[in-house]
Structure formats: C-alpha cells, structure tokens
C-alpha positions in Angstrom: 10.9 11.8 -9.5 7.5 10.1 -8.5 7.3 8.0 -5.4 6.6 5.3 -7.2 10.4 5.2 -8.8 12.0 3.6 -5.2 10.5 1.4 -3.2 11.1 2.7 0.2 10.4 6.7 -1.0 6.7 4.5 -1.8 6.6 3.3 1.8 7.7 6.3 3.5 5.0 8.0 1.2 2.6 5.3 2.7 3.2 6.1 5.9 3.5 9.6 5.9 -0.1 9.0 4.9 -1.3 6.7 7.2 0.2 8.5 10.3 -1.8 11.7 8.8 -5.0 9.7 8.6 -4.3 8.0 11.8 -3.8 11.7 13.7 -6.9 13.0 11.9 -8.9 9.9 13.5 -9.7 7.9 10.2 -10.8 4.3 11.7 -8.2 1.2 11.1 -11.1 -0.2 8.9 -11.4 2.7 6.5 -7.6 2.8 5.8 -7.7 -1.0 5.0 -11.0 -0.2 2.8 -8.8 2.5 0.9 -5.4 0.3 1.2 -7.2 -2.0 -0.6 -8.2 0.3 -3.2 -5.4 2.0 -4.3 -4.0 -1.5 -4.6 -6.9 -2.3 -7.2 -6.0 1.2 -9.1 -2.1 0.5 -9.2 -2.5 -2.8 -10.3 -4.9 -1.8 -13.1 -3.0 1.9 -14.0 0.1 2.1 -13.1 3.1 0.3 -14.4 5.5 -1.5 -11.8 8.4 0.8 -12.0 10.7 -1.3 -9.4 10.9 -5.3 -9.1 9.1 -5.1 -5.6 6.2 -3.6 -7.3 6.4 -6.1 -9.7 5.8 -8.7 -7.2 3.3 -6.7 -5.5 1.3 -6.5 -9.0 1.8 -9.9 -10.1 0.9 -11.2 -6.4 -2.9 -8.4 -6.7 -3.7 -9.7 -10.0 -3.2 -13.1 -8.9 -5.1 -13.0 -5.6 -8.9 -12.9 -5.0 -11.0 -10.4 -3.1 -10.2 -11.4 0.4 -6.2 -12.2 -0.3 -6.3 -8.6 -1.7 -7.6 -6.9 1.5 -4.9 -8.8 3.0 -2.3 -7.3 0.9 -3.5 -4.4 1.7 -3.8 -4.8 5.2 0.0 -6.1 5.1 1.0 -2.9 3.4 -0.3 -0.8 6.2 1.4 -3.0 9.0 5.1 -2.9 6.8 4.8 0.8 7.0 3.6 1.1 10.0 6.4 -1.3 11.8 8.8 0.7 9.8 7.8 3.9 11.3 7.6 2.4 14.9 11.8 1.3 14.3 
C-alpha cells in the first residue's frame, strides 16, 4: 500500500516529514519552497488515487504560481495542526 492510497496515511506521511525536517533545522521557507514542489510533481505524475486528492489536483492545476505556494503553505499548516491535537 502507498501513502498515497488514504488520505490521512498522506498527511501523517507529511508530517512525519515535516517534523523531521523541522528537528534537523530546515528553515519554514525551504519546506514551503519544496511543499510547493512536490505539489507541481503530484499534480503532473501522479494520479489522484482518493477524492481529496482529486480536489487537491483539480484546485493545483487550476491555480497560478502564487495560489500554489499557498496550497502548499496550507498543506504544511493541516499537518502541522494535526500533529499539535
């Protein structure tokens, strides 16, 4: 199973990440640089396997530059919050 099947395996992925980068000192702006990154791979790779994705994908591929790095940046704070509850 790939963490991309379920939605919340895909955020608990995410922020298992982020906390790593976060406790190996990578700045807020580098992770929202990369957030934003792997949202421009998914979207043009990766089929949406789940219908959260599928928003997700249709709201990348309709948004411009800036709306994406706020995507992104919304990403990180959803798994973030998550992991402060």
């Amino acid at each position: 199973m790939s963490v991309l099947d379920n939605f919340d395996t895909w955020k608990d992925f995410l922020g298992n990440r982020l906390q790593q980068a976060q406790n190996n000192g990578m700045d807020e702006g580098i992770m929202s640089t990369i957030a934003a990154e792997i949202g421009d791979y998914l979207a043009a790779n990766v089929e949406p396997k789940n219908d959260e994705q599928r928003l997700l994908a249709d709201l990348w591929h309709s948004a411009d530059e800036n709306q994406k790095q706020v995507l992104a940046n919304t990403m990180i704070n959803l798994v973030k919050n998550k992991n402060a509850h």
